[in-house]
C-alpha positions in Angstrom: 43.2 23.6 17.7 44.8 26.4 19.4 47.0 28.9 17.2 49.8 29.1 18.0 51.8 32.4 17.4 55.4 33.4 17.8 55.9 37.3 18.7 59.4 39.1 18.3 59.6 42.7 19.4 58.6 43.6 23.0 58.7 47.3 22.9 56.5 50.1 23.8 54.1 48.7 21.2 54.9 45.0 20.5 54.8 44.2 24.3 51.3 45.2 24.9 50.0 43.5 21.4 51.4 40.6 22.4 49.8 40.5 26.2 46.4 41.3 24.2 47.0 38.2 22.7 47.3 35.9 25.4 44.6 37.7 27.1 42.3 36.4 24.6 43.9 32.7 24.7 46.2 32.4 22.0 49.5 30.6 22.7 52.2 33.0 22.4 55.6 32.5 22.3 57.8 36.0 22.3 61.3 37.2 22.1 63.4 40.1 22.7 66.9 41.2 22.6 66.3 43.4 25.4 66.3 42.0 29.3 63.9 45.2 30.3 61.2 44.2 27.0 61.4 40.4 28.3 61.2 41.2 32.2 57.9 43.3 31.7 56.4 40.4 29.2 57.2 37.6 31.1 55.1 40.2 34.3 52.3 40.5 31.6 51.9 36.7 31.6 54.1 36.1 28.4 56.1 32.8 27.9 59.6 34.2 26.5 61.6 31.8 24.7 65.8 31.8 24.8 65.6 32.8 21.3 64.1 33.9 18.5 64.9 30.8 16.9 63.1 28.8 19.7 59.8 31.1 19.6 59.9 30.7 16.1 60.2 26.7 15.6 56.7 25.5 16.6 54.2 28.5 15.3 51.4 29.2 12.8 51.8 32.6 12.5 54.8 34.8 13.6 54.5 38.2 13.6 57.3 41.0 14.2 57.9 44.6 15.4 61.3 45.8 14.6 62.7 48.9 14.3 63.7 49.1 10.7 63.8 47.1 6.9 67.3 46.0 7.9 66.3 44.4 10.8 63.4 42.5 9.2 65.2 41.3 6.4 68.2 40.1 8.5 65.6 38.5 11.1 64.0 36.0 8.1 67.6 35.9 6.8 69.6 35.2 9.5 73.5 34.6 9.3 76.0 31.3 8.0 76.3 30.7 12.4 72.5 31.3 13.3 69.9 30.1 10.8 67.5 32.8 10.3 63.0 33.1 11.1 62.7 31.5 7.5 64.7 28.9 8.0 63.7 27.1 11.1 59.8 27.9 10.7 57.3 25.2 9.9 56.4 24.8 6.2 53.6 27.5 5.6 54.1 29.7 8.5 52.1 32.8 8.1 54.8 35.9 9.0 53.2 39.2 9.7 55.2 42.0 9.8 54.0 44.9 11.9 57.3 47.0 12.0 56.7 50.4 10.2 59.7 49.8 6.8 60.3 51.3 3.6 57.5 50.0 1.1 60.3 48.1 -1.2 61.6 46.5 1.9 58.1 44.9 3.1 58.4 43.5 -0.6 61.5 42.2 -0.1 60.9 40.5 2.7 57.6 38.9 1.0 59.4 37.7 -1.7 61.8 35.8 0.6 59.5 34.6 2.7 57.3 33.3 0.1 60.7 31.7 -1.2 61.4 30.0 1.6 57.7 28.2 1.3 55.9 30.6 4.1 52.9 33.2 3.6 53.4 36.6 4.3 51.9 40.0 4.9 53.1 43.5 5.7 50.4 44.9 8.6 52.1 48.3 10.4 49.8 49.9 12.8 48.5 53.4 13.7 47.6 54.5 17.3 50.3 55.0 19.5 51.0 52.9 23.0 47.4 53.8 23.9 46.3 51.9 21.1 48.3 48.4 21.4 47.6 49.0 25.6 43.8 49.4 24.6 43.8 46.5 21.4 42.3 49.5 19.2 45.1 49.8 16.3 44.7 50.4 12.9 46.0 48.0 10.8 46.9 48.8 7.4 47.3 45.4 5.5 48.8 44.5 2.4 48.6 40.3 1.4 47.2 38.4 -0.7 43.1 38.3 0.2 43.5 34.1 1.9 46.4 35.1 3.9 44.2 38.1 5.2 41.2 36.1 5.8 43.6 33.5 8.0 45.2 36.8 10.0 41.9 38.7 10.6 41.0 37.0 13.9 43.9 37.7 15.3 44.4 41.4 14.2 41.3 41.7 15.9 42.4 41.3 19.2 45.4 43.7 18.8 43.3 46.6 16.9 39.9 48.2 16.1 40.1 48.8 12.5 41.7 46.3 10.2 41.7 47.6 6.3 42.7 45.1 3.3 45.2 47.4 1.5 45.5 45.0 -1.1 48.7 43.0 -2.5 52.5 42.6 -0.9 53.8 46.4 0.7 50.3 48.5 0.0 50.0 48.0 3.9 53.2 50.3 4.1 52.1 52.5 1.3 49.3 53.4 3.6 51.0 53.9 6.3 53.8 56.3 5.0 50.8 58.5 3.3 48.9 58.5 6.2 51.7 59.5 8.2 53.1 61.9 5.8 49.6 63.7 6.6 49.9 63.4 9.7 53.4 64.9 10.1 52.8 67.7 7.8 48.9 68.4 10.2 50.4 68.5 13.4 53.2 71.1 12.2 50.2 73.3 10.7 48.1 72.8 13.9 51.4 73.7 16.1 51.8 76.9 13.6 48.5 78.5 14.2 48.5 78.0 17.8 51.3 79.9 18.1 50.1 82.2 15.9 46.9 82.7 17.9 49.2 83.2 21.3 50.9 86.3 19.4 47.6 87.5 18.3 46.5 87.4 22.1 43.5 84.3 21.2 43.5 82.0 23.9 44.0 77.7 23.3 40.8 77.0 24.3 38.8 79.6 22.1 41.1 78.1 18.7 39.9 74.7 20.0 36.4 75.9 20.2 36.8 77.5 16.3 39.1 75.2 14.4 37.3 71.7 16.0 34.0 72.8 14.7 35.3 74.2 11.3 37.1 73.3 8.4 40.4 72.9 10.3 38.9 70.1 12.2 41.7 67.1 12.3 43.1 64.1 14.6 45.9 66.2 15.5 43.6 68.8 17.0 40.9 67.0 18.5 42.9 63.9 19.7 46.6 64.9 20.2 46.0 68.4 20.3 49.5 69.7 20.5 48.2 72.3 23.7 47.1 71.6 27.5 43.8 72.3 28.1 41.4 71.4 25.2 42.1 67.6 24.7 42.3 66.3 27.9 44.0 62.8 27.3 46.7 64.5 24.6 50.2 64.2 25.4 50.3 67.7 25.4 48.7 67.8 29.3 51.6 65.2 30.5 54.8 67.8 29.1 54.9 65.9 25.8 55.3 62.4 27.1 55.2 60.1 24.3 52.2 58.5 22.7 54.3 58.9 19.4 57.6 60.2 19.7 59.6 62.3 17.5 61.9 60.2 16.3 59.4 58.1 15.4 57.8 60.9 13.5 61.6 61.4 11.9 61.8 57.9 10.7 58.3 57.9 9.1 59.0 61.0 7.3 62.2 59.6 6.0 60.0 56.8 4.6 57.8 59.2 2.9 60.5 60.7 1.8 61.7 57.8 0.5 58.3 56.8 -1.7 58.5 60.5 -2.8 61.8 60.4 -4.6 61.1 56.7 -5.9 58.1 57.7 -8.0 59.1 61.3 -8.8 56.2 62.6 -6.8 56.7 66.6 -6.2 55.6 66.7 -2.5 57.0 69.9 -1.4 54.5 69.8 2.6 55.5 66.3 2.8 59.0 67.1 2.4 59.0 70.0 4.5 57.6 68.4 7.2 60.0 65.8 6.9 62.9 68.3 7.2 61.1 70.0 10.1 61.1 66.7 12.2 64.6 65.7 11.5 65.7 68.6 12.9 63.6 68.2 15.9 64.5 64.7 16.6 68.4 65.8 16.7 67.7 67.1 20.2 65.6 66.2 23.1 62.3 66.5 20.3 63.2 62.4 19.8 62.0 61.3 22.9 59.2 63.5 23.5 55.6 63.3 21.8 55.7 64.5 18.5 53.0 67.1 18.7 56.0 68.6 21.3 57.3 70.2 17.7 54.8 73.3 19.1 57.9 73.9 21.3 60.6 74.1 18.6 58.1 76.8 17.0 57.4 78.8 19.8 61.3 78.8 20.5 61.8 79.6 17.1 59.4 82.6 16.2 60.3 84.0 19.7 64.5 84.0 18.2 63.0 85.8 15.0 61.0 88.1 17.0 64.3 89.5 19.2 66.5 89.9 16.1 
């Protein structure tokens, strides 16, 4: 019997899962509040129902992409007019949640789910538009180890690397720490190439140095944050997005979040977090986050004429 999977979010990154999807025969069923999402699914070949409701009633395994805890949570929940995801699915629906939330949200919306007589799982990616285009995310999982061996196949066809985080919200866990790296390696990498400029070292001959050495990372040799060296970075097509900055912002904030809730002392990661806040404020929210090279080269370039 064909699976049968329900698929809510259509963005940049949902849209593209879900077309992998069907590419590889699944029956998917998709929704999205947003005429433009549904007009380039339903051009990828996707059946998009009226509602969410309606995508919802007749699948195994519904996953979502959302932009936030709230809207997760208020998704399952739903309102005293319009019943919500939990309510109208089939008895033991598998939800996976692929939205990037706050660690105690993903728990949240387990425990609810699981209360309402469904499995669930918390699964946020890694790998940018690129990725979900390509089907060669990372998903970071956190479930129990049966609902993982149920999911597996079809995380497969949406990503390259599926890791078994272990139980309800360590799949977000992951994700916030490997993005609070991330955030806080792209701002060094930005730093020293700016540095270099001043010091009169070209892009190229940093590349050359710091790929091959010990300040060898993704953020240098895949989205290096200069033209020239990496020549599928976002860096070569003026900072279009791959992974913007308010992206960036919001899994910062996240970080942020974890930090103050265990009392960890995380002074990078909540530097970095600062850093991108204030560059998602201005045009740095809808332009690759690696773009952050700009707001230091305007910066040290202010400090240098005072």
């Amino acid at each position: 019997m064909t699976t049968s999977i329900a698929f809510l979010g259509l963005g940049h990154m949902g849209g593209p899962m879900a077309a992998n999807l069907v590419t590889a025969g699944y029956t998917v069923t998709a929704f999205d509040l947003m005429p433009a999402a549904v007009n380039s699914a339903r051009e990828a070949g996707i059946a998009v129902a009226e509602t969410a409701a309606d995508a919802v009633a007749s699948a195994d395994i519904v996953i979502t992409m959302l932009p936030a805890g709230r809207h997760v949570i208020a998704a399952y929940t739903g309102t005293v007019e319009e019943p919500g995801l939990l309510a109208v699915a089939r008895p033991g629906t598998l939800f996976i949640d692929s939205s990037t939330i706050a660690v105690d949200d993903a728990r949240s919306a387990h425990d609810l789910a699981v209360a309402a007589g469904h499995h669930h799982m918390d699964a946020p990616v890694s790998g940018g538009v690129v990725g979900a285009v390509a089907g060669t995310l990372a998903f970071m999982v956190g479930g129990s180890d049966e609902d993982f061996t149920t999911a597996l196949p079809v995380l497969e066809v949406m990503g390259k690397r599926i890791v078994h985080c272990g139980g309800s919200g360590l799949g977000q866990a992951a994700k916030v720490c490997n993005n609070m790296i991330l955030g806080v390696s792209m701002i060094a990498v930005s730093e020293a190439f700016v540095l270099g400029e001043k010091l009169g070292l070209s892009h190229q001959a940093l590349f050359d140095v710091a790929s091959n050495a010990s300040g060898q990372c993704w953020a240098l040799t895949t989205n290096c944050p200069v033209p020239g060296p990496v020549e599928t970075s976002p860096a070569n097509r003026d900072f279009t997005p791959g992974f913007a900055g308010a992206l960036m912002a919001k899994d910062l904030g996240l970080a942020e979040e974890a930090l103050a809730s265990t009392g960890v002392q995380a002074q990078m990661g909540s530097l970095a977090s600062a850093i991108y806040q204030r560059f998602a404020e201005g045009e740095g929210a809808t332009t690759d986050f690696s773009g952050i090279i700009n707001d230091i080269r305007d910066r040290s370039s202010a400090a240098g004429t005072a």
